[in-house]
KEVEX-461249 format. One record per residue (C-alpha): x, y, z; residue in three letters. Coordinates in steps of 0.25 Angstrom, whole numbers, plus 5000, padded with zeros to 4 digits. Layout:
BEGIN
XYZala;...
***
This chain:
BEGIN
500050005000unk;500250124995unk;500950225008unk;500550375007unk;501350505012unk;501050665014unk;502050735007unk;502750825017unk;504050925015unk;504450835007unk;504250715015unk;503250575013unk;502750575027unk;501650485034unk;500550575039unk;500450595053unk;498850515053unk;498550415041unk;497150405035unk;496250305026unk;496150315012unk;494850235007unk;494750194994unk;493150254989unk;492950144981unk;493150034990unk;492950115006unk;494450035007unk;495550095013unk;496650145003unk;497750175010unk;498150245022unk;498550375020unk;499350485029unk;498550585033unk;499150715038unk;499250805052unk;499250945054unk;500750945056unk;500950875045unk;500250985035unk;501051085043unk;502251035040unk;501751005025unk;501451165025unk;502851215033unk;503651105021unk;502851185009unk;503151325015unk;504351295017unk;504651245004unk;503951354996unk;505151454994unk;505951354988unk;504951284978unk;504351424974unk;505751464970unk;505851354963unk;506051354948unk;504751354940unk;505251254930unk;505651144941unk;504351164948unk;503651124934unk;504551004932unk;504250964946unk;502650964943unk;502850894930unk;503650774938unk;502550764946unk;501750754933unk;502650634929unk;502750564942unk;501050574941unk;501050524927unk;502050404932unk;501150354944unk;499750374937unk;499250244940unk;499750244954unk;499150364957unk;497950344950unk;497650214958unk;497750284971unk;496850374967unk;495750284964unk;495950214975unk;495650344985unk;494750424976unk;493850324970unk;493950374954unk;494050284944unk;495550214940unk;495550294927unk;495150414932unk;496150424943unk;497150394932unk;496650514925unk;496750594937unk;498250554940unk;498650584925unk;497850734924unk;498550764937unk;499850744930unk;499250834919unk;499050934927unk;500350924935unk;501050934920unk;500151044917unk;500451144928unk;501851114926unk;501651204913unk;501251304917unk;502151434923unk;502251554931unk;502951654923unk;503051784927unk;502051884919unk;502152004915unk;501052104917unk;501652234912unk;503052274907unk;502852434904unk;503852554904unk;503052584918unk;502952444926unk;503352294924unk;502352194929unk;502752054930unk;501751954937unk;502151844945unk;501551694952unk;502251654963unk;501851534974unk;501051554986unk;501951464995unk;501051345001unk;499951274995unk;498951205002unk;498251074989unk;496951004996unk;496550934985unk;495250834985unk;494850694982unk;494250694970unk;495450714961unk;496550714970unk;497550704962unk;497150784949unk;496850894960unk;498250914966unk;498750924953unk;497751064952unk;498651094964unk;499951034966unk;500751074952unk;500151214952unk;500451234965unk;501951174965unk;502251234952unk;501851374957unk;502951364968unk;502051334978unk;502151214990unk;500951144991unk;500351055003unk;499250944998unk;498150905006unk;497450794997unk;496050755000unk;495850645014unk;495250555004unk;496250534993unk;497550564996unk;498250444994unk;498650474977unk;498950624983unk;499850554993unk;500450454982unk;500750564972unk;501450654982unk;502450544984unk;502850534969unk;503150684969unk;503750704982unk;505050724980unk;504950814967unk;504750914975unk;505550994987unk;505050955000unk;503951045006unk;503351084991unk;502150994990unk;501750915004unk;500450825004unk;499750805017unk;498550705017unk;497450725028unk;496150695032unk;495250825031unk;495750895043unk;497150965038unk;496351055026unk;496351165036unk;497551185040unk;497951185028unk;497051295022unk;497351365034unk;498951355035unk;499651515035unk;500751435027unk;499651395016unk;499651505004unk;498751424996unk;497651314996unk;497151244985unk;496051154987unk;494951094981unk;493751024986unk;492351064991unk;491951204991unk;491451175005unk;492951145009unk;493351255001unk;492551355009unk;493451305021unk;494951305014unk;494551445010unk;494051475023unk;495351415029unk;496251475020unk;495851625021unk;496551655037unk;497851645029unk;497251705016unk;497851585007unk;497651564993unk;496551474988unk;496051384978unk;494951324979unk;494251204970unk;492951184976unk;491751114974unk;490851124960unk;489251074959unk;489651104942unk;488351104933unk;488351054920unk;487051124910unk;486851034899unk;485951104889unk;484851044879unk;485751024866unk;486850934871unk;486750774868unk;486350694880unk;487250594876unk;488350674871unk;488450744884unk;488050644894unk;489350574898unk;490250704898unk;489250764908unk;489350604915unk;490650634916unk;490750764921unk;489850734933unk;490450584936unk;491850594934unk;492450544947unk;491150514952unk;490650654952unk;491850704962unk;492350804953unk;492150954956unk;492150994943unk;491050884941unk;489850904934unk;488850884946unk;487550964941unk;486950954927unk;485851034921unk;485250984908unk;484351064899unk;482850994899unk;482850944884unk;484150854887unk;483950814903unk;483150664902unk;484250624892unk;485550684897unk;484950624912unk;484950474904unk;486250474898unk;486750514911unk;486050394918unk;486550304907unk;488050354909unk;487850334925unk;487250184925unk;488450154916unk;489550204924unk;490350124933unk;490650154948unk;491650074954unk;493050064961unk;494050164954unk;494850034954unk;493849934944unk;493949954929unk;492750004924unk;492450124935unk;492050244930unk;491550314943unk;492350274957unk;491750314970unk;491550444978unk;492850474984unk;492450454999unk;491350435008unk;490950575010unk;490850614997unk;489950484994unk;489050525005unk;488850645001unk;488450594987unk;487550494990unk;486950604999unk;486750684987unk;486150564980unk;485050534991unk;484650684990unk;484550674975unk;483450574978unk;482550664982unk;482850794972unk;483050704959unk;482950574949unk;484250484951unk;484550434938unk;485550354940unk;486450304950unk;485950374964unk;486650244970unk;488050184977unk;488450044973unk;488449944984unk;489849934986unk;491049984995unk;491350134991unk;490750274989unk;490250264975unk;488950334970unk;488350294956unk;488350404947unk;487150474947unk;486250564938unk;484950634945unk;483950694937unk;482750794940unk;483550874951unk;483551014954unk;484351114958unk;484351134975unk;484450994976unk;485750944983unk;486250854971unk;486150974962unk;486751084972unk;487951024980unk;489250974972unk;488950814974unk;490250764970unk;489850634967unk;489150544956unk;487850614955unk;487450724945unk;486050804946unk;485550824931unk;484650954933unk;483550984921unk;483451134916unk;482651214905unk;483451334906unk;484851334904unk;485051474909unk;484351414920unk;485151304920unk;486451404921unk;485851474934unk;485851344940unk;486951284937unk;487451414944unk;486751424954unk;487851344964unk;488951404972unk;489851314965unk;490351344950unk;491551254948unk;491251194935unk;490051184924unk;489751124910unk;488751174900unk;488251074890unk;487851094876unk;487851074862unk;487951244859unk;489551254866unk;489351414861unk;488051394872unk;488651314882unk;489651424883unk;488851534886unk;488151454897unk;489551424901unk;489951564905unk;488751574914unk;489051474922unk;489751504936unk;490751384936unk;492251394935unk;492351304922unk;491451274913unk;491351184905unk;490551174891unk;490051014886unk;491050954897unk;491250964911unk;492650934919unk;493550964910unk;494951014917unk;496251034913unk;497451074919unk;497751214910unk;496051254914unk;495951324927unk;494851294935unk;494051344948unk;492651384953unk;491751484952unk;490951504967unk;491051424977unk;491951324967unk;493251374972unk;494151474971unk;495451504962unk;495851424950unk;496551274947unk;497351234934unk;497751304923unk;498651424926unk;497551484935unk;497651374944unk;499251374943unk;499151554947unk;498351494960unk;499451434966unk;500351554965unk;500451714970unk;500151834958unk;501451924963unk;501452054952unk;502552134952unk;502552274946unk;503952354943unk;503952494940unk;504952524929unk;
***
């Protein structure tokens, strides 16, 4: 078995408690994994600040070739990573293997990119130049859902910046952070980048710590109120990833059929516990009864199972929480709508839900206003689609959205009314490394990828020079 390490000062050390990792799929222990103290963080946070002056005055170029190794030492232990992924998380085999190999993409990706100097104005009166320098320490809390593609929103931009960083993975999947940190390790000067695994209860003292001059985090906007709330004493730098209820308006000239296993996609990939997920669909009247049955149709026909068995197209809901919570939104539904397919959880060990459409539901109803992050998508009939628009507006969240139609030139009106962050035309989920993305509302604050997300990790210093 497999025996895991936090990362700190450039050290593999035990943690000072351990704690069980179960595997979703089976509610079998995975491994036992250490699990951080206080002091332990404190001692990760005093290594990074310690080491920050050095690695900011690093040389650009030997910062980038240290992310692109990491990129190669990814791409060398793919399979090894991606099975350890499945094994904590639940997805799929061939989607953790996607996972790992986009995480090298985007490692390779940030390791483009560049700081340069910029200059704003060079006149017979002034010269202007503009420059991005590191904050110092960063603080990464990273989730479960993706928790490798995640870190690699964070971690490249943030060492390649000239920042130090300090990790905090999620309680639930830590092990294929944990397993990564100890292929990279010792590319890196002691103190740069530190990993502590806990169990919920150091979040705060990280947020908090006067020696943090940054978080990025990404989960729940209800956790986000709280690292936002933490983080102001010391008036830290934030970004923030946060929850998404995304509608999709599919309007009355699209093809059923055509569009009926993208927007299955968009809404059950990963089992729904994505946050850029499709979770609310409105569908023009003239098309509704046959886009709700080629849903259905797709739904009986998926397969729910063990990451691990061939053949698995939906894994389970990561933990026991999250499938409670799920089922909880799936009895209310009951009451408030027509479950079309799936409404139920196979007799077997493990937290898995049956993908499930429900039809004839309205706006106010739990299903349709929280973020359910899970296997259940609400298809809401409408007439109007300006109608349609104000409701898909009406939550406090606006990460993503979709319009669908055979008029793109239409689509895209629609698409600039909509209050999301991205917005997608005929798809839905679609990122990339070079496209910055965060949300509009209660959705999040600041920007990821692209060079937006790369400027989050650093300090605008302008200098002006009379001459």
């Amino acid at each position: 078995m497999t025996e895991y390490k936090l990362l700190i000062n450039g050290k593999l050390v035990a943690g000072d408690n351990t704690m069980t990792i179960v595997n979703p799929a089976t509610e079998q222990p995975v491994a036992e994994c250490p699990r951080g103290s206080v002091a332990q963080l404190n001692e990760a946070i005093a290594a990074a600040k310690a080491a920050f002056p050095s690695w900011a005055a690093t040389e650009f170029e030997h910062r980038r070739s240290i992310i692109n190794k990491m990129g190669d030492i990814i791409e060398e232990n793919t399979d090894a990573l991606a099975r350890t992924l499945t094994q904590e998380q639940g997805k799929p085999l061939p989607d953790a293997l996607t996972e790992v190999k986009a995480m090298a993409a985007f490692f390779r990706y940030f390791a483009t990119l560049n700081l340069s100097m910029k200059v704003i104005e060079d006149s017979a009166e002034r010269k202007i130049e503009a420059f991005r320098k590191p904050l110092g320490v960063v603080g990464a809390i990273v989730p479960w859902n993706y928790p490798l593609l995640l870190l690699a929103f964070k971690m490249p931009p943030a060492l390649i910046a000239g920042n130090t960083l300090v990790v905090k993975p999620s309680p639930t999947t830590p092990l294929s952070t944990l397993q990564f940190t100890a292929l990279v390790a010792d590319l890196l000067p002691p103190g740069v980048l530190n990993v502590v695994a806990d169990l919920n209860d150091l979040g705060e003292a990280l947020t908090s710590h006067p020696d943090i001059a940054k978080i990025s985090f990404t989960g729940s906007s209800a956790t986000g109120r709280r690292v936002m709330a933490s983080a102001s004493n010391t008036l830290k730098r934030v970004t923030l990833e946060l929850g998404g209820n995304d509608a999709g308006i599919v309007l009355g000239d699209v093809n059923p059929k055509e569009v009926a296993p993208k927007i299955f996609h968009a809404a059950f990939q990963n089992s729904g516990q994505v946050c850029l997920a499709l979770k609310r669909l409105y569908v023009h009247e003239s098309v509704y009864d046959e886009l709700c049955d080629e849903l259905v149709a797709i739904a009986e026909q998926t397969i729910v199972g063990d990451g691990l068995e061939q053949g698995t197209v939906l894994g389970p809901l990561q933990n026991k929480m999250q499938y409670e919570r799920v089922r909880e939104l799936i009895e209310d539904a009951r009451k408030t709508g027509n479950i079309i397919a799936g409404g139920t959880t196979p007799d077997r060990p493990g937290y898995f839900v049956s993908p499930t459409i429900v039809r004839d539901i309205a706006d106010g109803t739990r299903l349709v206003d929280e973020e359910q992050f899970g296997p259940v998508l609400p298809v809401i009939k409408f007439t109007d689609e300006d109608d349609a628009l104000e409701r898909a507006n009406s939550s406090d969240m606006g990460l993503g959205g979709s319009i669908w139609s055979a008029d793109v030139d239409h689509a895209y009106s629609l698409a600039k009314r909509m209050e999301s962050g991205t917005v997608w035309i005929n798809k839905h989920i679609d990122i990339l490394p070079y496209v910055p993305f965060g949300g509009a509302k209660a959705s999040g604050i600041g920007q990821e990828l692209g060079e937006d997300g790369l400027a989050e990790f650093t300090q605008l210093q302008v200098i002006s020079t009379a001459v």
